[in-house]
N, C-alpha and C positions, 0 to 999 in steps of 0.2 A: 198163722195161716191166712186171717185176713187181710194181710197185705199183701198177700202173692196172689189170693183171688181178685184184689182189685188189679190186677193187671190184666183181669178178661176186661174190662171195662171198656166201651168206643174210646174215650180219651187217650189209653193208653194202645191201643192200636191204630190211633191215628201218629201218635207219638214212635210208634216203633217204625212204620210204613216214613216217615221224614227222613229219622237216624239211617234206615237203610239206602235211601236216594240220596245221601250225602256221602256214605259209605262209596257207594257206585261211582261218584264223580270224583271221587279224588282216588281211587283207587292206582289209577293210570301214572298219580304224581309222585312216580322214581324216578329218583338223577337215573338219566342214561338212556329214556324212555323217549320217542318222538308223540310229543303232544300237538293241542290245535290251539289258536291262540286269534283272538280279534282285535282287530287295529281299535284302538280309543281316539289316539292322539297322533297329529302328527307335527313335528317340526320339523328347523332346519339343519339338526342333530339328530334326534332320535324319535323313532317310531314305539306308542307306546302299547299294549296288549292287555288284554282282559284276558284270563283264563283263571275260569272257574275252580276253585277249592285254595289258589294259593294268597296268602294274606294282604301282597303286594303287589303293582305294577310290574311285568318284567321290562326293558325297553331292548331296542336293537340300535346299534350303528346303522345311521341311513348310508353310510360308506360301503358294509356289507352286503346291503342289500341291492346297492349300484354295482357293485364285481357282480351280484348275480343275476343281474337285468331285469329284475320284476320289482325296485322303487316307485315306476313311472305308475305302474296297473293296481298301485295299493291307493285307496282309498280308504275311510272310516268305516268301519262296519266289515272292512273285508279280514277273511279267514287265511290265514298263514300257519303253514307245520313248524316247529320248532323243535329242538332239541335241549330238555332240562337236562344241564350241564349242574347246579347247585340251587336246592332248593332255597337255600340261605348260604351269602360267604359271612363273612368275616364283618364288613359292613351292613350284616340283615336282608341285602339285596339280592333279586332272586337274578341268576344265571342262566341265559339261553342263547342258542347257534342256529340259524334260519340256514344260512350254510353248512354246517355240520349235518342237520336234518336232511338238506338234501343229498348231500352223500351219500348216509345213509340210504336214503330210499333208493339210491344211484346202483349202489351196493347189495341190494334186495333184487333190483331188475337185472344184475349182472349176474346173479346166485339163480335167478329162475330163467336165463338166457342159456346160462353153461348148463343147468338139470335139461331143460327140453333139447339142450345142441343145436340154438335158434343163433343167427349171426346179428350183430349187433350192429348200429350206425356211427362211426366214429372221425375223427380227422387228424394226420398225423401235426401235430403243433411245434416239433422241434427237434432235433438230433441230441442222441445221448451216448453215451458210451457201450460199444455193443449192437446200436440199433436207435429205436426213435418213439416219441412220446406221444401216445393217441388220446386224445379226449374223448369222452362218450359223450356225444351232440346232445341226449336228450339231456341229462342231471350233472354234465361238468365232471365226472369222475374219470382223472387221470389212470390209463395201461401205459404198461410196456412193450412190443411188438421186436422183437429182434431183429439183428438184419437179417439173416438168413429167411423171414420168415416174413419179407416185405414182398418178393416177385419171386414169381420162378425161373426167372433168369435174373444173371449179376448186372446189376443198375450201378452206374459209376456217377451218376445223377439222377437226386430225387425231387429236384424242383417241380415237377411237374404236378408231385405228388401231395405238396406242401398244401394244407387247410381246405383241402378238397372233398368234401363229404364222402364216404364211401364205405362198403360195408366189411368188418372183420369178423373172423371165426375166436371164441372165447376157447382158450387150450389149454388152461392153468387158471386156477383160483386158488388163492390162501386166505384163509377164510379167519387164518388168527392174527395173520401180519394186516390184512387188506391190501392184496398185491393180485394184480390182473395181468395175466399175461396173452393177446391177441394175433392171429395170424392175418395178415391178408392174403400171403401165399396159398391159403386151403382154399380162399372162395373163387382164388384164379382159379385155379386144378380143377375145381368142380362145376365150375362153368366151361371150362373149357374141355374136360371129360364127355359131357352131354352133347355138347355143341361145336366143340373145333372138327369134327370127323363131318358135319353139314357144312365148314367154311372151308373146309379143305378141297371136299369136292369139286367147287365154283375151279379152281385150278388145276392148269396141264403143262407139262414143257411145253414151251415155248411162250407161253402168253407172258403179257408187260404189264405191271401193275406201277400204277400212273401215281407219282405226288407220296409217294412213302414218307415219314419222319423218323428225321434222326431221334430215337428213345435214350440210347444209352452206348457207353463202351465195354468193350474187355480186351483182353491181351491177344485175342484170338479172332476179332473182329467186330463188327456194330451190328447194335439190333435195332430192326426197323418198327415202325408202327403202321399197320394197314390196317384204314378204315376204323380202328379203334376194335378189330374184332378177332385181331389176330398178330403177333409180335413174329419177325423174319430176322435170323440172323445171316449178315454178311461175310463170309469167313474171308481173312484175311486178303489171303490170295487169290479173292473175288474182286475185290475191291478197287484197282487201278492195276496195267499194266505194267506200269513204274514200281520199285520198290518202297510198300507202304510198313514200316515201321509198327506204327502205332494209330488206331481210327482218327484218333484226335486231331493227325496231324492232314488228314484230309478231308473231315467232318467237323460241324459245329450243331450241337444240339438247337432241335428244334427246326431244321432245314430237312426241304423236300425232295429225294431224286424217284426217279423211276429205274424199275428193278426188273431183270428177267427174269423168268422161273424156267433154272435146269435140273429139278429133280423137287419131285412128289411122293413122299412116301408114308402110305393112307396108313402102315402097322402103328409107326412110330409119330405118328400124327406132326408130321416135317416137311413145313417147302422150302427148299432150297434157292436162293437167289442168288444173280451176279449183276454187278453193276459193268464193269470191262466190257464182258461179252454183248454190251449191247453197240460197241461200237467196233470198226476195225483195229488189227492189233498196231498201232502204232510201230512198234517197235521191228516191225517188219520193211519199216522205210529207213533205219539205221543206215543203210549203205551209203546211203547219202549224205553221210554226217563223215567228217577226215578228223581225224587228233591233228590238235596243235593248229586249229583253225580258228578264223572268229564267225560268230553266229549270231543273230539277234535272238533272243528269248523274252517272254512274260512271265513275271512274276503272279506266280497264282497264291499263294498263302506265305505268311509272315510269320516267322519261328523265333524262340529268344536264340537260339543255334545256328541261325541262318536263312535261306528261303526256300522255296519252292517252286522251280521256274519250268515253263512251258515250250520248250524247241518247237513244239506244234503240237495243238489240241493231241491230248491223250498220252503225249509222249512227255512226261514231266520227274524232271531231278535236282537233286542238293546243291544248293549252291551252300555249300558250309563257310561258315562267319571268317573261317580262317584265309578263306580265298575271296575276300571280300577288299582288301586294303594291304599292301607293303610296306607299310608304317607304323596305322593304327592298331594299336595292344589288344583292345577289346573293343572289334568293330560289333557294332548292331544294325544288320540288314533293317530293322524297323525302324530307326533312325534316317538309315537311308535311301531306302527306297518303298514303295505305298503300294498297295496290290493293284495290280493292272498294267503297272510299271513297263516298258520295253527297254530293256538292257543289252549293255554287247557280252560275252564270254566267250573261254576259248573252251573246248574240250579238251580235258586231259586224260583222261580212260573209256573205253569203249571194251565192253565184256559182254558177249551174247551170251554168253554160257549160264550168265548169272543177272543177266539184262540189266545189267547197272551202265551207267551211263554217267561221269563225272565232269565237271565243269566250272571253270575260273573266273572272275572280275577282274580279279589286278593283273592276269596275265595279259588282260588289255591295254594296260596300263605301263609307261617303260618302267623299268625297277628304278628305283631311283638313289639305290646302292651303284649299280654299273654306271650310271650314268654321274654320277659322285669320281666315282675311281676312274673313270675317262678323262672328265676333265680336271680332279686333282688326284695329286700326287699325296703319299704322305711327308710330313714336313711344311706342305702349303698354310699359308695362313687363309683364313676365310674368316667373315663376320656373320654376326646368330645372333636370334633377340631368344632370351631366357623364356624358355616356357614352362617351369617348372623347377623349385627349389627340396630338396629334403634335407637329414639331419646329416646326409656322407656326401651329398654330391649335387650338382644344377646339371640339369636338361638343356641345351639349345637348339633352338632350331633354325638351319643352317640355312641362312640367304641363298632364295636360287633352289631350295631343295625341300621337298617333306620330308625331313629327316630330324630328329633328334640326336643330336651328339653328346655323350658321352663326358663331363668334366668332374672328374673325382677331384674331394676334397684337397685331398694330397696333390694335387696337380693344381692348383690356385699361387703356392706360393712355397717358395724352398725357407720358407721359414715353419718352424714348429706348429706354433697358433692355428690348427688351420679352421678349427670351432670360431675363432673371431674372423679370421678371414670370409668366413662365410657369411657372417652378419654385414657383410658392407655390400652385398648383392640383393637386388631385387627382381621378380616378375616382372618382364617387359621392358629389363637393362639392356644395351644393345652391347657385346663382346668380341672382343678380333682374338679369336684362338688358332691354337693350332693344331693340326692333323698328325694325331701320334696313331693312330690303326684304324683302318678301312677291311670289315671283313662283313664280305659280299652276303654268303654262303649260309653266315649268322644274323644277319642284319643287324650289325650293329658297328657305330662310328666311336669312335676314343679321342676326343680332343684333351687339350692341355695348356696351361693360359702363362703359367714361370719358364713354361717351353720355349715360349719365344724370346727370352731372354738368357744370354749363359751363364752355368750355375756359378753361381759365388761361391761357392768352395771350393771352386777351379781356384780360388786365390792361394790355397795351405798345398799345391799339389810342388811346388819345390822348397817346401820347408818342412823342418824337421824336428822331431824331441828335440827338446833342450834351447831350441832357436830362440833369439829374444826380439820381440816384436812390441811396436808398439799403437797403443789401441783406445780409442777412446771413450770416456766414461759418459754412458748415456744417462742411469740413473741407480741409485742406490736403494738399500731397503735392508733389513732385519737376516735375510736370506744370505747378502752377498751385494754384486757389484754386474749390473746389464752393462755390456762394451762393444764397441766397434774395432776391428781391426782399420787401422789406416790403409785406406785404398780397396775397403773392400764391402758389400752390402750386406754380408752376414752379420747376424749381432750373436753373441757370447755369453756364458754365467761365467763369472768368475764367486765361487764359494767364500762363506766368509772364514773355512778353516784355511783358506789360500794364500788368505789376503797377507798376514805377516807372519814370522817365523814366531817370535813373542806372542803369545795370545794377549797380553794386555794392547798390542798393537792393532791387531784384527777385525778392528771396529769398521764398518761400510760406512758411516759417517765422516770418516775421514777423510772424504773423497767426494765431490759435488760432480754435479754432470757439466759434462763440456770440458770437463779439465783429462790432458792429456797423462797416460801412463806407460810404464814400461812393463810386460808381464813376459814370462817364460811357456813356451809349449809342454805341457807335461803330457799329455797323451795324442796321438794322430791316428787313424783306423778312413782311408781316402776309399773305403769299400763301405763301411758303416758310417759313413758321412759323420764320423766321431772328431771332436777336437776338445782340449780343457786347455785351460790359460793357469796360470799359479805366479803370482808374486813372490809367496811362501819359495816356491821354486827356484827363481831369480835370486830373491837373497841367499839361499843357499849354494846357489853356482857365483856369487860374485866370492864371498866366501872363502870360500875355498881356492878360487883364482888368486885373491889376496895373499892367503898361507902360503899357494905355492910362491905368487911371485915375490915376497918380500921375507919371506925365510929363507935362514943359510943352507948349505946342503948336506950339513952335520945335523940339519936340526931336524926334531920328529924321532924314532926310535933309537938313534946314537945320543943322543942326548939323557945326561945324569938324572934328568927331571923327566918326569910321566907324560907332563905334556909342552907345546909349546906355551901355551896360557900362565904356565908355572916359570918359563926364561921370561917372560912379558912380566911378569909381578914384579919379578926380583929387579931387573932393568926396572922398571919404577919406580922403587924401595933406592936404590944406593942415587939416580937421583936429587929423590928427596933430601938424604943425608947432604950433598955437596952442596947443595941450596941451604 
C-alpha cells in the first residue's frame, strides 16, 4: 500500500501530467490521418519534415510538390498537411502524400459544398467519354460533368469553354468510390430563371441586335451569343434564302452577324431571330436568270463537296464537285478555286417551288469527249504521254485533249505475257495507240496499242488439223520447246509429251534455238485464239502414210499374220538365212 501512496507524491504528478502530453501528441499518428508536418531541410530532391511523436524524418519528392505548385512558397520552418500513408514500411521509413492530403481536404470542401447545395469553382480540363473533366480550382480534385449537363442548349463546340474558370453545381457525390459528379447546365437555368425574363424585356419585333457570335451548331440551326447574357437560336430556315443544309456550311464559329428579332415570347422566355429577313429576298430577282446560260458568280465558302457561289449578294448555290471538271475523277473546288473567287457557270435547274437553284463549271468549258469524237474517228491513231500505270492497265493522256484513254493490259500485245509487257512501260513514255471506243455519254476513251498492228493469228486462219508446218525453235527448257512459226510473229509451246512418239526421245534438249523443225497442228479453235503444234503428231501421220503407201493391198486384215510388223520379221528372218 506504500507504493501506491507514493503516487500522491509532486514527482509522480509531474510524471503523469508529461505521459499525458505525449499521449495527446501522437494520438493523431494513424496511417490514413492528415497530419501537420515542418519543413527542416531542403534539397534538390527532397524536402525533409519534422513532425512530432514519429521516430524519423518523413521526406517528400520536390517533384510532387512542383505538380502542386506550392515548392516555390516552402521555406525552413514552414508548416505543410500531409497524409501518413505508413508509419514504418518495410525499410523502417516513414510514408507521407502532400498530395494525397490535399485531395483529401479537396474531398471535405466538396462533402460540405454538395451538404449546403453551394456551387463550386471549377475548369473543364479535357473531353471524356460521355462528357468532360472538371478540376476543382481550389485543391486540384478532378469531377466528372456529363454532356448533357454542360449547356442548356446542344454545343457542337466546347472550345470556348476549355480552362475557363467558372462555376458548377455538385449533383452526385460517392463518398466510398470518391467520384464527383458536377453540372453547369443547373447554374445556367438558374441564372437565367431570375434574370432572362429582365433581358428579354430590353427586346421587341423588329429591333436588330448588332455583332451576335457564332456559339454553336445543331441540325436544326445555330445559336447565337448576345452580349454574353443571353444565347439566340437561328432556325434553319432563317438563316439564308438559299438552301442551307447544315450551319456549318454557312457559319464558322466564333464570327459575328447581326440578327433580327421576329418573335418575343416573355411565357417561354424565347427571342426568335432571322438573319434572311434582314435583307431583300434575293430570290425574287430569279426571272432574270435563263437555263443553260452563262453567268459570272463568287465563290463565297469552300466545301470538301464543292462550293458555295454567289449569282448576287444573298442569292447563293452549289456548285457541287461533280460539275466542277469533265475529266477530273476527284475534282476539289479547294484546290481550285479561293474564296472571293469570280467564276463563269451555266445554270442547269431553276425550281421556285423549292427555290433551289443549280449550277455548272465544266458546262463552260467544251466536253472534251465531243470534241475528241469530232475530230477522231475510232480506228484513228493518236499519241498520249502515260499518265498513270496500275497492275491491269496504263492511263494516257491524249495529245491535243484532257482526256485519259483507256489501255488494258490485254490490249498491249497478242501475246500471252501481258504481266511482263507491262514492266517495259513507264510514267511519262510517250505512245501512238489506237482508238478502239469513244463513249461520249460515259466519258470514257478505249485505246489499244497490238491494234495497230494485224493479229498474228490471222497467220493459222487457212490451215488446218493435221497440217504440217514448219516453225522455229526459239528456246528449250524442262517444260517443252518455245517456237516460231515460219512467217509468222506468234510464238508457241510445244509440250515435252509432244515432242516424240518414244518417250526415251522426248527430251527438249534435243533441240537448240535457231534450229529449224517440222511439227504438226493438233488442235485449232480461230474463235479461242487456240492452236497446239505436236511432233508426237507428225510422226505418227508420216507413219501411217508409210504403211499405207508401201504395203500390198492383201496386207493388214487378209493377211495370215496379226499384223504387218509380224510379214516385216519374217521377210527379215529368210533374208538372213540366204546371207
Amino acid at each position: 500500500m506504500e507504493i501506491y501512496n507514493s503516487l500522491e507524491t509532486p514527482a509522480s504528478k509531474e510524471f503523469q501530467e508529461l505521459l499525458n502530453s505525449q499521449i495527446s501528441k501522437t494520438k493523431n499518428l494513424t496511417e490514413g490521418n492528415v497530419i501537420e508536418g515542418k519543413v527542416t531541410k531542403i534539397t534538390e530532391k527532397f524536402i525533409f519534415l519534422f513532425i512530432e511523436g514519429l521516430k524519423s524524418e518523413p521526406v517528400i519528392d520536390v517533384n510532387e510538390l512542383k505538380s502542386m505548385g506550392i515548392l516555390e512558397t516552402l521555406k525552413l520552418g514552414s508548416k505543410i498537411s500531409v497524409l501518413l500513408e505508413r508509419i514504418e514500411d518495410k525499410n523502417g521509413d516513414v510514408v507521407v502524400s502532400a498530395s494525397k492530403a490535399l485531395k483529401i481536404k479537396g474531398w471535405g470542401e466538396l462533402v460540405v459544398a454538395f451538404e449546403k447545395n453551394e456551387p463550386i469553382m471549377g475548369k473543364i480540363t479535357s473531353k471524356c467519354k460521355g462528357g468532360v473533366i472538371v478540376e476543382h480550382i481550389e485543391t486540384g480534385s478532378l469531377m466528372f460533368c456529363p454532356g448533357s449537363q454542360i449547356s442548356d442548349k446542344p454545343l457542337k463546340d466546347i472550345s470556348h469553354l476549355m480552362n475557363e474558370p467558372q462555376k458548377f453545381a455538385l449533383i452526385k457525390l460517392d463518398k466510398i468510390r470518391g467520384n464527383a459528379c458536377v453540372s453547369r447546365r443547373q447554374i445556367i437555368s438558374s441564372f437565367k430563371k431570375e434574370d432572362k425574363a429582365k433581358i428579354i424585356e430590353k427586346y421587341k419585333v423588329g429591333d436588330v441586335i448588332k455583332n451576335a457570335v457564332v456559339k454553336g451548331y445543331a441540325n436544326f440551326g445555330c445559336f447565337f451569343d448576345v452580349n454574353s447574357e443571353l444565347d439566340i437560336l437561328v432556325h434553319l430556315a432563317e438563316i439564308s434564302y438559299s438552301r442551307v443544309n447544315h450551319p456549318e456550311e454557312v457559319f464558322n464559329i466564333g464570327e459575328k452577324h447581326d440578327l433580327l428579332v421576329i418573335s418575343v415570347d416573355k411565357e417561354k422566355q424565347q427571342v426568335g431571330c432571322s438573319i434572311k429577313q434582314l435583307s431583300p429576298d434575293p430570290f425574287e430577282h430569279i426571272s432574270n436568270y435563263e437555263l443553260n446560260k452563262e453567268y459570272k458568280a463568287r465563290v463565297a465558302k469552300l466545301m470538301d463537296f464543292g462550293a458555295f457561289c454567289e449569282l448576287e449578294p444573298g442569292l447563293t448555290t452549289l456548285l457541287h464537285s461533280s460539275e466542277l471538271s469533265w475529266t477530273k475523277k476527284n475534282p476539289s473546288a479547294k484546290k481550285m478555286f479561293k474564296i472571293g473567287d469570280e467564276i463563269s457557270c451555266v445554270i442547269t435547274e431553276i425550281n421556285k417551288e423549292k427555290r433551289r437553284v443549280s449550277i455548272s463549271h465544266r458546262l463552260t468549258q467544251e466536253n472534251p469527249y465531243v470534241k475528241l469524237e469530232k475530230e477522231h474517228k475510232v480506228g484513228n491513231i493518236v499519241e498520249g504521254t502515260i499518265s498513270s500505270i496500275n497492275d491491269y492497265a496504263i492511263y494516257i493522256k491524249i495529245e491535243g485533249f484532257d482526256i485519259d484513254g483507256f489501255l488494258h493490259a490485254n490490249d498491249l500485245t497478242y501475246n500471252k505475257n501481258t504481266e511482263d509487257e507491262l514492266k517495259k512501260y513507264n510514267k511519262g513514255d510517250k505512245l501512238k495507240v489506237k482508238i478502239l471506243e469513244i463513249k461520249t455519254d460515259q466519258q470514257k476513251v478505249r485505246v489499244g496499242l497490238k491494234q495497230k498492228e494485224d493479229d498474228p493469228f490471222n497467220w493459222f486462219k487457212d490451215k488446218k488439223i493435221n497440217e504440217t508446218i514448219t516453225v522455229k525453235v526459239i528456246q528449250s527448257d524442262s517444260k517443252g520447246l518455245l517456237v516460231k512459226p515460219e512467217g509468222s510473229k506468234i510464238e508457241l509451246q510445244i509440250k515435252k509429251s509432244q515432242i516424240a512418239i518414244n518417250a526415251a526421245d522426248a527430251r527438249p534438249s534435243r533441240f537448240v534455238g535457231g534450229e529449224r523443225i517440222d511439227a504438226a497442228i493438233s488442235d485449232l479453235d480461230m474463235t479461242k485464239r487456240k492452236v497446239l503444234l505436236s511432233i508426237k503428231l507428225l510422226e505418227q501421220l508420216q507413219n501411217k502414210e508409210a504403211v499405207s503407201k508401201f504395203s500390198s493391198p492383201l496386207s493388214g486384215k487378209n493377211l495370215p499374220f496379226s499384223s504387218l510388223s509380224d510379214k516385216l520379221k519374217k521377210t527379215d528372218k529368210n533374208k538372213e538365212k540366204k546371207e
